[in-house]
N, C-alpha and C positions, 0 to 999 in steps of 0.2 A: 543453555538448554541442552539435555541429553540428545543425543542420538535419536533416540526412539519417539524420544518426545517431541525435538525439533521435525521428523516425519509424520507424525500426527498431525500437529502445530500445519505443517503444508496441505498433508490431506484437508484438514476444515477449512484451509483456505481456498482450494480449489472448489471444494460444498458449498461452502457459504460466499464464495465471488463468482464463480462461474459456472458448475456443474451443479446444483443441488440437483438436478435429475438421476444424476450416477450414484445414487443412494435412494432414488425412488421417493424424492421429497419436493415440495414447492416452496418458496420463500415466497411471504404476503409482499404485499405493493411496497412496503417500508424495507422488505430485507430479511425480515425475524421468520425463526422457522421454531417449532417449540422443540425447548431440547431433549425432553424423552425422551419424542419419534426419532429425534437425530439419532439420540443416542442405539436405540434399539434398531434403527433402520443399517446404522453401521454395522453392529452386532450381526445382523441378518448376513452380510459382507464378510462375517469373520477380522474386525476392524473394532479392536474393543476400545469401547472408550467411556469415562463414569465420570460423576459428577467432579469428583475429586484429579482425573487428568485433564478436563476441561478449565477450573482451576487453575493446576499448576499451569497450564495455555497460556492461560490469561496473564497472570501471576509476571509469567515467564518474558511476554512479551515487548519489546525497546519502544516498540511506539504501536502498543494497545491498537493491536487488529481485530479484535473482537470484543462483543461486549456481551453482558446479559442485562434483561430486561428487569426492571427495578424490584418484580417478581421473583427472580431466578429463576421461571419458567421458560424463557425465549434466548435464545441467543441469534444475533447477525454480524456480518464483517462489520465494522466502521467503516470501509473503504478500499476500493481498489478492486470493484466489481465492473465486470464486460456483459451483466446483466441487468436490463431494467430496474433500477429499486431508487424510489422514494426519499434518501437522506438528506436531510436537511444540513450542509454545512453552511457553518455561517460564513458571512462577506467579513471581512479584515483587509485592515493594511497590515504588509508584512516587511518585516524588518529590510534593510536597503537589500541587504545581500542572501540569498539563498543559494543551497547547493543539489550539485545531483549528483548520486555516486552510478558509474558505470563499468563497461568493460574495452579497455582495448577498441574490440573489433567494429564495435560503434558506433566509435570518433567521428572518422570519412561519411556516418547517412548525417551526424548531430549536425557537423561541419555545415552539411547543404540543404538541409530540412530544421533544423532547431530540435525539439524535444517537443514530441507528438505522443499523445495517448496512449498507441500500442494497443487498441482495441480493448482500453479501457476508458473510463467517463472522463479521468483527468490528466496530467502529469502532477508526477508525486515528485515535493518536492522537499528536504529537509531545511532544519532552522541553523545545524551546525555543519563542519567537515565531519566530524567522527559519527555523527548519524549517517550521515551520507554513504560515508563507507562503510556503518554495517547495511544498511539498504543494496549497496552494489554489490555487495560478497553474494548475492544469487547468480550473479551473472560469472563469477569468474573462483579459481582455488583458492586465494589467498589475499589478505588484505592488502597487501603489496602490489597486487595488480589491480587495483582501484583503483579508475580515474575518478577526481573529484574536481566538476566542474561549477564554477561559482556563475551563480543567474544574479542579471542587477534588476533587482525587484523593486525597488526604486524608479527605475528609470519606467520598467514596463507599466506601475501603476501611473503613473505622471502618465502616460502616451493612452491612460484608460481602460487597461486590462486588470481583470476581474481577478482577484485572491480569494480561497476561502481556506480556512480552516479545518480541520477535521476534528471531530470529538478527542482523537489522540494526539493530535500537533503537529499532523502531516500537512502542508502547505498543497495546496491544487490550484491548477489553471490549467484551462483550457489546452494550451498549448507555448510555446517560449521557442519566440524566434531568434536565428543565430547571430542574431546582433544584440543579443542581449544575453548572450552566453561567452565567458571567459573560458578561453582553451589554458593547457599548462604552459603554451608558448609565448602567451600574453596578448594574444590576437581573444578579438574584440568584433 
């Protein structure tokens, strides 16, 4: 993703996961906001964006943050909103192992809380390492400073915790306590 486009690509995510106010718009109960008004309401902001950069958004995106509605009139995040909305993901079992990509600095709260929402509805979680660490490249400069820490998803479905899936293959749960989190030390 360009430059310009990857800053777009984050503004709609900030709109359609957490602020759609800051564009003077409301997402319905499910999420969807219709994408004219998006469109035009940005515009108002000097924030251009047309059907064709929304698109390449889309297009562009590793694990499908947004969608539009079977109309091409509506667009909503798939996931990873700190706002009330409606989505339906499905329950699944998830493969033994999943991962989380992070930063550094952390390690020390994962270490003594596990991986907690973050004042979002789930913890995101990937199917591979190399997803993982594009997911953690927001936190840090360089992929080289990605920690990628592996969850035994496995173990936490056996003890009765809840998986779902996301329409783009984003893993969620509740939360993933640190004994079911592998550090790079090999603690457990």
């Amino acid at each position: 993703m360009t430059g310009s486009l990857e800053a777009k690509s984050k503004f709609l995510a900030l709109v359609l996961r957490h602020r759609p106010e800051s564009v003077d718009l409301d997402l319905d109960a499910d999420g969807w906001v219709d994408l004219a008004a998006l469109i035009d309401k940005c515009a108002q902001r000097k924030i251009e964006y047309s059907q064709e950069i929304i698109n390449q958004i889309i297009a562009a995106s590793d694990v499908a943050r947004f969608e539009l509605s079977d109309d091409g009139e509506r667009i909503r995040a798939t996931h990873g909103h700190s706002v009330e909305v409606n989505i339906e993901h499905l329950r699944a079992v998830p493969p033994a192992l999943l991962f989380h990509g992070t930063a550094p600095r952390f390690i020390s709260a994962i270490r003594a809380e596990g991986l907690t929402a973050q004042g979002r509805r789930h913890v995101h979680l990937s199917a591979t390492p190399p997803l993982a660490v594009k997911v953690g490249m927001r936190h840090v400069a360089s992929p080289d400073d990605v920690i990628v820490l592996s969850v035994d998803a496995g173990a936490m479905t056996a003890a009765g915790q809840a998986f779902f899936q996301s329409g783009s293959g984003v893993w969620l749960t509740e939360a993933v306590a640190p004994s079911f989190i592998s550090f790079d030390d090999g603690e457990m």
